[in-house]
C-alpha positions in Angstrom: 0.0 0.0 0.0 2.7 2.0 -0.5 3.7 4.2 -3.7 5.8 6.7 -5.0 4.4 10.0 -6.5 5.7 8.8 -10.2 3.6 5.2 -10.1 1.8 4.9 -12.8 -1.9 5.9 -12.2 -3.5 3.0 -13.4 -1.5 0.9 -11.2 -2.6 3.2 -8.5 -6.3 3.3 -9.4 -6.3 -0.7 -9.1 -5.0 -1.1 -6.1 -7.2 1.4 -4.5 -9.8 -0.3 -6.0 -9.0 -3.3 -4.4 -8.0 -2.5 -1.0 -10.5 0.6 -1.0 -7.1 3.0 0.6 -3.9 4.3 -0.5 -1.0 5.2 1.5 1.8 7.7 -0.1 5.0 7.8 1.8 6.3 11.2 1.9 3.5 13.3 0.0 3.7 16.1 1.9 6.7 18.2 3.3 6.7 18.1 7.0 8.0 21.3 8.3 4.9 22.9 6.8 2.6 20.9 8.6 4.7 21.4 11.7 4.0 25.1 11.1 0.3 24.0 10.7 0.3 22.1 14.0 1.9 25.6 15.6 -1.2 27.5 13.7 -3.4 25.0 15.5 -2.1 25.5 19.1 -2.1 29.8 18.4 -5.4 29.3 18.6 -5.8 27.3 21.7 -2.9 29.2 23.2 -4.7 32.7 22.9 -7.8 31.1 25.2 -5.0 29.7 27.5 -3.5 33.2 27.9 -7.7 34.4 28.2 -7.8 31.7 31.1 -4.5 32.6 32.9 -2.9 29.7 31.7 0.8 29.0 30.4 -0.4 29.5 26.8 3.4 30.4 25.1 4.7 26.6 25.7 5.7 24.0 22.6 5.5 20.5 22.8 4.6 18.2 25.6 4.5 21.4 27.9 1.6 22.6 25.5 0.0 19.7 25.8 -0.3 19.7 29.2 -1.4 23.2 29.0 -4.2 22.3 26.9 -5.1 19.8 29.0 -5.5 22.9 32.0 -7.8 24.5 29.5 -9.9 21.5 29.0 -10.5 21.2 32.5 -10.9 24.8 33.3 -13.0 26.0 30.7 -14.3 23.4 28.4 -16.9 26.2 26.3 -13.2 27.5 25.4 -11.6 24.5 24.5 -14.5 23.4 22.4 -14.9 27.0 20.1 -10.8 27.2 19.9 -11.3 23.4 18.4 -14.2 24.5 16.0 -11.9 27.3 14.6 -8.8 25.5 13.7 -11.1 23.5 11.0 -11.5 27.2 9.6 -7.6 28.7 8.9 -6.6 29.5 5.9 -3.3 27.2 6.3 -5.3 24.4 6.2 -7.9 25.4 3.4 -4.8 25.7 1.0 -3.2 22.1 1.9 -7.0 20.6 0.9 -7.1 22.8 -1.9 -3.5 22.6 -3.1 -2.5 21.5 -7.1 -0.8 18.6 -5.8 -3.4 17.0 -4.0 -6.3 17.7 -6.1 -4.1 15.9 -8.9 -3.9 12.7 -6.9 -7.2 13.2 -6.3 -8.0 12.8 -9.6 -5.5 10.6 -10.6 -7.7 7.4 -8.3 -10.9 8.8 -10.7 -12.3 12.0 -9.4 -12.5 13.6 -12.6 -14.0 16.8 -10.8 -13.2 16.9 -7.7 -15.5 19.2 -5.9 -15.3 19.4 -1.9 -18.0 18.1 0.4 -17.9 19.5 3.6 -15.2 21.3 5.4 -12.1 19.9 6.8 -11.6 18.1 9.4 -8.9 18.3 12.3 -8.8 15.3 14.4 -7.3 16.0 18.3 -7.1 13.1 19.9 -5.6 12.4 23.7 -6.4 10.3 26.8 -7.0 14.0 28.8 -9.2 15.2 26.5 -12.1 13.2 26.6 -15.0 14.7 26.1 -17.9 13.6 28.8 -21.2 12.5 26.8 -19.5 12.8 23.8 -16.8 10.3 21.4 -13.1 9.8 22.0 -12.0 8.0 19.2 -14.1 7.7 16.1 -15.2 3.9 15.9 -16.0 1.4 13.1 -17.4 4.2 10.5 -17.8 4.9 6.7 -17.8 8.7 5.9 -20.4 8.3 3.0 -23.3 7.9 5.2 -22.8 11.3 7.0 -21.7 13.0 3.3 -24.0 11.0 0.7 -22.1 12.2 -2.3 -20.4 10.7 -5.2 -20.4 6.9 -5.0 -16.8 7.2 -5.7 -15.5 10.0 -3.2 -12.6 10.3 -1.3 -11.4 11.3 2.1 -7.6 12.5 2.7 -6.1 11.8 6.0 -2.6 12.8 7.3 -0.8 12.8 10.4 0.4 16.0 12.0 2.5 14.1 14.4 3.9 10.6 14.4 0.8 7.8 14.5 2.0 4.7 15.0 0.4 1.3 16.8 1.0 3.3 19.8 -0.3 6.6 19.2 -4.2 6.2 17.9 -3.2 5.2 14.4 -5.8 5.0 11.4 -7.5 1.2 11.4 -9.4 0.0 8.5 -11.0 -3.3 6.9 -9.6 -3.5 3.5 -11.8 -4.5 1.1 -14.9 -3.4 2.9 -15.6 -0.6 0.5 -16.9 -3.4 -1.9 -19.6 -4.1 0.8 -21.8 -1.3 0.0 -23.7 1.0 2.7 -23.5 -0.8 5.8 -26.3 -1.1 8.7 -25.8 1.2 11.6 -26.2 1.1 15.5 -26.2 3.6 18.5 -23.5 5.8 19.3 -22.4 9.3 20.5 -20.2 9.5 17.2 -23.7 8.7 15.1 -22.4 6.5 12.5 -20.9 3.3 14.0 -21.1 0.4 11.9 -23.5 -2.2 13.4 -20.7 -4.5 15.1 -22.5 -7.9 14.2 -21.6 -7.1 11.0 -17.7 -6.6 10.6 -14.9 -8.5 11.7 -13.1 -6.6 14.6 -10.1 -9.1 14.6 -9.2 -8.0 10.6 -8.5 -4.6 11.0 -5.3 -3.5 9.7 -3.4 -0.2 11.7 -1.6 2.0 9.6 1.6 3.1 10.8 2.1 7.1 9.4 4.4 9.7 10.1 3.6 13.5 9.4 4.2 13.9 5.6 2.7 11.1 4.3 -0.5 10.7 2.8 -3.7 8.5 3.4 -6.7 8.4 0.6 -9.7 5.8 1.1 -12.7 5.3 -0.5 -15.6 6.9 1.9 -17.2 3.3 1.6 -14.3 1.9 3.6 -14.7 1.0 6.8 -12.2 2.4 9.3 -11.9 3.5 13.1 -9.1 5.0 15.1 -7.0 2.6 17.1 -7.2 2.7 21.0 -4.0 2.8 21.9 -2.4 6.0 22.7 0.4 7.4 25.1 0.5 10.7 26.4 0.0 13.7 24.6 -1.6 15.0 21.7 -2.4 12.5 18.5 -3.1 15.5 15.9 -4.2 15.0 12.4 -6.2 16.6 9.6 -8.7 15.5 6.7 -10.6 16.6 3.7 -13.3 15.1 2.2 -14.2 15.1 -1.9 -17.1 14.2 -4.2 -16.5 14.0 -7.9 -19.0 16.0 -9.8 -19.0 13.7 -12.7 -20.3 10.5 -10.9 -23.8 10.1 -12.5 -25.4 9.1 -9.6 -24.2 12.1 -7.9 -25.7 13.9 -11.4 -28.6 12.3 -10.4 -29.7 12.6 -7.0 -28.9 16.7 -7.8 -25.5 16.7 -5.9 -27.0 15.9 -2.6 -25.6 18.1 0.8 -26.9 16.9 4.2 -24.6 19.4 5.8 -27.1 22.4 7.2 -25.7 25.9 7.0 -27.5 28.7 8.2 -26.9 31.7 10.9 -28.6 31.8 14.1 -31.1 34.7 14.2 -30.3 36.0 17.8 -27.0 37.0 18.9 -24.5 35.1 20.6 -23.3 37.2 23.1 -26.3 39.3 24.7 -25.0 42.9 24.2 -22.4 43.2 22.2 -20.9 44.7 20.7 -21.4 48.4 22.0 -20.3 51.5 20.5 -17.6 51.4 22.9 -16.7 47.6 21.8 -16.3 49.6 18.0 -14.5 53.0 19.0 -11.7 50.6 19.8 -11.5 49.2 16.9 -11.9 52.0 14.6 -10.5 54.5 16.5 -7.4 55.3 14.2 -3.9 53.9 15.1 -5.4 53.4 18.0 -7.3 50.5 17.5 -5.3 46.9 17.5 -7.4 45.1 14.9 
């Protein structure tokens, strides 16, 4: 499951086809997605700073840290999560010449995007009560109901290996169509009587390289995991060509609309403004 960016894309195309996933060693160049994890934690670092936390810290020390925010303020931790999934950084890498051309090189003629991206942040002290940890036994087309033939692209921010909640899937299992689901805070879990638990295969990947499966494919994160943070990001494609896709009038199940009634009773006030407009004054 391993191939070079010059493999023919035939070759490439088969074998996906087969195994329903793709793994490409070295895709991407990993000091720029160390500067993407950095972007990440400036979010989470400017609500730690809010809090009175030690938000200017690198490394396991920021991981800690975030941990402090989780438990002291988990309204902040949650909204500096949602906002990562919207920097520009990380818009460009989904939307980047490179990647669309693999893309399209496994038979997305058109790649158009389905919903936006994703970044997973996964560790043992941040467990979210009432909520999901780690995804389980899933297949992204239920929740996007595209293109019969679209893609999601996975990669690791940080090293995920067998010990660090790496990507598990059933290969083959996109051949088995739409698959019955049960229960479950995630929403989507593959009904369990209906898989085979013991033949999942874990992916070891380090950051750079480069993960595309078939949304059919069943696949869960693993559950073992030292300390610290497991980060990782994905974006998801349909291919505007797929005649069912045509069809069905490019189906969206995603909901996006504004809430009517503001957010924070109050504000802003023409104070809240003057500060902002007030010449050099303001800080922007």
């Amino acid at each position: 499951m391993t191939y070079s960016r010059d493999m023919n894309d035939a070759t490439r195309r088969r074998q996906f086809h087969e195994e329903g996933l793709v793994v490409f060693r070295g895709y991407f160049d990993p000091a720029s997605l160390a500067e993407l994890v950095d972007a990440f934690r400036h979010v989470f670092r400017r609500q730690m700073q809010r809090h009175g936390l030690a938000g200017d810290l690198s490394g396991a020390a920021f991981d800690r840290s975030l941990a402090d925010l989780f438990r002291t303020s988990m309204p902040s931790y949650l909204a500096a999560a949602k906002v990562t999934q919207y920097l520009p950084a990380l818009h460009r890498l989904g939307v980047s010449a490179d990647l669309l051309t693999t893309v399209t090189g496994l038979g997305l003629r058109q790649p158009v995007i389905s919903t936006r991206p994703v970044v997973h942040i996964i560790s043992e002290a941040l467990k979210v009560p009432g909520g999901y940890h780690r995804t389980p036994p899933h297949q992204d087309w239920r929740s996007v109901q595209g293109s019969l033939d679209g893609v999601v692209a996975w990669l690791p921010l940080v090293s995920a290996g067998l010990d660090n909640a790496p990507l598990e899937f059933l290969p083959g299992s996109h051949r088995n169509g739409l698959l019955p689901t049960e229960p479950h805070a995630f929403g989507n879990r593959v009904r369990s009587s209906v898989i085979d638990h013991a033949a999942f295969r874990a992916i070891e990947a380090e950051p750079g390289d480069l993960v595309i499966f078939s949304m059919f494919l069943v696949h869960r994160t693993g559950a073992a995991q030292g300390e610290g943070v497991r980060w990782a990001a994905s974006f998801r494609y349909n291919n505007l060509d797929e005649p069912s896709f045509v069809a069905r009038d490019y189906p969206n199940p995603y909901l996006y609309k504004p809430r009517d009634d503001l957010l924070v009773d109050g504000f802003p006030t023409r104070a809240d403004l003057d500060r902002v407009f007030d010449g050099d004054k303001g800080d922007g």
